[in-house]
N, C-alpha and C positions, 0 to 999 in steps of 0.2 A: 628708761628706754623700753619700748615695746618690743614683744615677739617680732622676728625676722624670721623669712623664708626665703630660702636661694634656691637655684640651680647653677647648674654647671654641666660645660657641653665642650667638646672642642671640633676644630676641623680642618682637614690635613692630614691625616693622619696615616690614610694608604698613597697618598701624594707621593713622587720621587724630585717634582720640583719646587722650590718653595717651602712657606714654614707650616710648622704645625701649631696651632693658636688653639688656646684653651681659654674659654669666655665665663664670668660670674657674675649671678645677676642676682643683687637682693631686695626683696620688696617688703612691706607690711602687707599680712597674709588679706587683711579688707582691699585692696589692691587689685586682689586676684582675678575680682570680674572686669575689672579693666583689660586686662589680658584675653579674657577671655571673647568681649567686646570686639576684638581684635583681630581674632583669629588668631592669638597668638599659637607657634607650634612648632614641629622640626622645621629646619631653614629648607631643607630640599622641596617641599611641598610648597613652597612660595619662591614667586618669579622674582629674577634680583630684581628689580625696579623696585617693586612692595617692599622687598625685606631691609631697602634702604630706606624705604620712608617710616617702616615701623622700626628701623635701629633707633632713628631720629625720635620718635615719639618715648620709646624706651630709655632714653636718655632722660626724659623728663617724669616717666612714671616710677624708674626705681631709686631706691635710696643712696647703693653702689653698685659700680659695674665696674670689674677690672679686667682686663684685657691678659694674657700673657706668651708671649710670640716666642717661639723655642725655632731656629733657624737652620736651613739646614746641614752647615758646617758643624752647630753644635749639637744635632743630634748623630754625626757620625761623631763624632770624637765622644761620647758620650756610647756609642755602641763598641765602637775600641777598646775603650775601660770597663766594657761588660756588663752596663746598665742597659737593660732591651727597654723597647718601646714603653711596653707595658708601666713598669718601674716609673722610667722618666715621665709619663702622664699622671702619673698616684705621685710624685710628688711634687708637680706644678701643681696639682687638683688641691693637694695639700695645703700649699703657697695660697692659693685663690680662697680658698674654705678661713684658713688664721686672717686673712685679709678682709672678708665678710662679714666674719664673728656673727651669723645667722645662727640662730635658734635649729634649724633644723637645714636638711640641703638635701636637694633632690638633683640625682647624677646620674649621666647617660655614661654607660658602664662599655666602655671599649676592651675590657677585658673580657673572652668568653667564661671566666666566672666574677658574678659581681661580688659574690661574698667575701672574696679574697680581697678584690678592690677597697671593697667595706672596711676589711680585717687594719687594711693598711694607712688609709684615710684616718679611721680612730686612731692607730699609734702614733699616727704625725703630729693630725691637729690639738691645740693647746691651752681650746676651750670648751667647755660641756656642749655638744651639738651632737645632735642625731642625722644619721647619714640613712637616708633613702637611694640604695643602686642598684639600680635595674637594666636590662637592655630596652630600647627606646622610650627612656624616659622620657626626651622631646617629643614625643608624641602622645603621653600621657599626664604631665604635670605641664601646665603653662610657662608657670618661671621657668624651666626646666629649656622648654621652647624658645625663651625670652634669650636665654643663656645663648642654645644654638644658633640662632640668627646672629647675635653681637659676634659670634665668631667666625662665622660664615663669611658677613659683613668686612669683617676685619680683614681675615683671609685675602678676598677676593680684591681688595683693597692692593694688600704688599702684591698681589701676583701681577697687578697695572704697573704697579712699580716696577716690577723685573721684566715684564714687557718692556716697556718703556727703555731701561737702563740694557738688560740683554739681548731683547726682539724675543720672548719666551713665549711660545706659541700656545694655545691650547690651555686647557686649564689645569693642568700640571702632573692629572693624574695616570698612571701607563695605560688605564681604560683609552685614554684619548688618542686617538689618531695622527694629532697636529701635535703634541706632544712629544710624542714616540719619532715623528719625523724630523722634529727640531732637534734632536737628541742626535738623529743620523744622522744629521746633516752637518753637527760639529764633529761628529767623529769624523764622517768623511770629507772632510777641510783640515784635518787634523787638530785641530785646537782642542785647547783643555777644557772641559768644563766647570764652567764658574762656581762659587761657592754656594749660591741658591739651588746646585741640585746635589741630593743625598746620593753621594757615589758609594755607600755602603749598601744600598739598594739591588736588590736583583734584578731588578730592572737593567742597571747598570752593568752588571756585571756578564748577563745575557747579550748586552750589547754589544761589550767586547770580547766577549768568545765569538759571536757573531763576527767581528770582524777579524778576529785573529782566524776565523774557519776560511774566510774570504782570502787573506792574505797566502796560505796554504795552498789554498784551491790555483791560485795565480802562479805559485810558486812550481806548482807538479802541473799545470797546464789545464785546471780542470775549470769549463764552462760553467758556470750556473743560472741558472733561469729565471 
């Protein structure tokens, strides 16, 4: 078998609704100017419509691509047992990289140090591979790019889904406005929130001191504005 080159990307990951998806993309490194051809690159710098027609073509130019959806029920019960974010993406990244068995793999480093990222990727994986991690690496390696889109893709994918199944407005993340009011809006009907959103979240938790300040306020007679 010939040299293999990966990347690896995930997205979701400051999301409070929905999963957080880690994407691995492996090609044969004469591949590359295909990508390149392409435009291949981070997912945010391309409009979904494209990033769905280049997932499609990606599916035909690389050799594997695995997907891996970490959801958001199991990434609270995973911060319960005292595994942070951080951890729990070094070892899906892990999962993705033994899955690939690439020669080499180039990784967009969601940890503010990637060396550490590095340090822990090589203890996992359980074959000879070289780890390139960097902060934007989808903006700098193509495969790397390739990776981000396939997750992006996917992502945006399950979040039609919880549309669909919950009425989840917005695109998941607390940046968003429609979001943030769909969020209110179950509080203030009082219903639980569903399992697709991360209640370990500060997000969440701002929400409900928000309302517990609300409920107080009603209680001693005070207006709010």
């Amino acid at each position: 078998m010939g040299k293999l080159i990966a990347g690896i990307d995930e997205a979701g990951r400051g999301a409070v609704v929905g999963p957080l998806v880690i994407a691995g993309v492996s090609i044969e490194p004469e591949k590359e100017a295909k990508l390149k051809a392409l435009n291949v690159r981070d997912s945010k710098l391309i409009a979904p419509a494209r990033r769905k027609k280049l997932a499609k073509v990606l599916e035909r130019i690389a050799k594997d691509i695995i997907i891996v959806k970490i959801d958001a029920c199991r990434i609270d019960t995973y911060r319960k047992e005292g595994v942070n974010l951080n951890k729990l993406e070094a070892m899906r990244m892990a999962d993705v990289a033994n899955y690939l068995k690439a020669d080499r793999n180039y990784v967009d480093s969601p940890d503010v140090k990637p060396s550490r990222l590095k340090d822990f990727l090589s203890k996992l994986v359980r074959h000879k591979t070289e780890f390139i991690v960097e902060h934007k690496a989808d903006t700098k390696y193509r495969v790397c790019g390739a990776a981000s889109i396939m997750a992006k893709v996917s992502r945006d994918e399950e979040i039609e889904k919880l549309r669909k199944k919950y009425g989840v407005r917005g695109s998941g993340y607390p940046s968003d406005p429609r979001t943030i009011g769909w969020l209110k809006e179950l509080k203030e009907k009082k219903k639980e929130f569903p399992d697709c959103v991360r209640r370990s979240w500060g997000t969440i938790k701002d929400l409900e001191k928000e309302e517990n300040q609300s409920k107080l306020g009603k209680w001693f007679g005070i207006k709010r504005n």
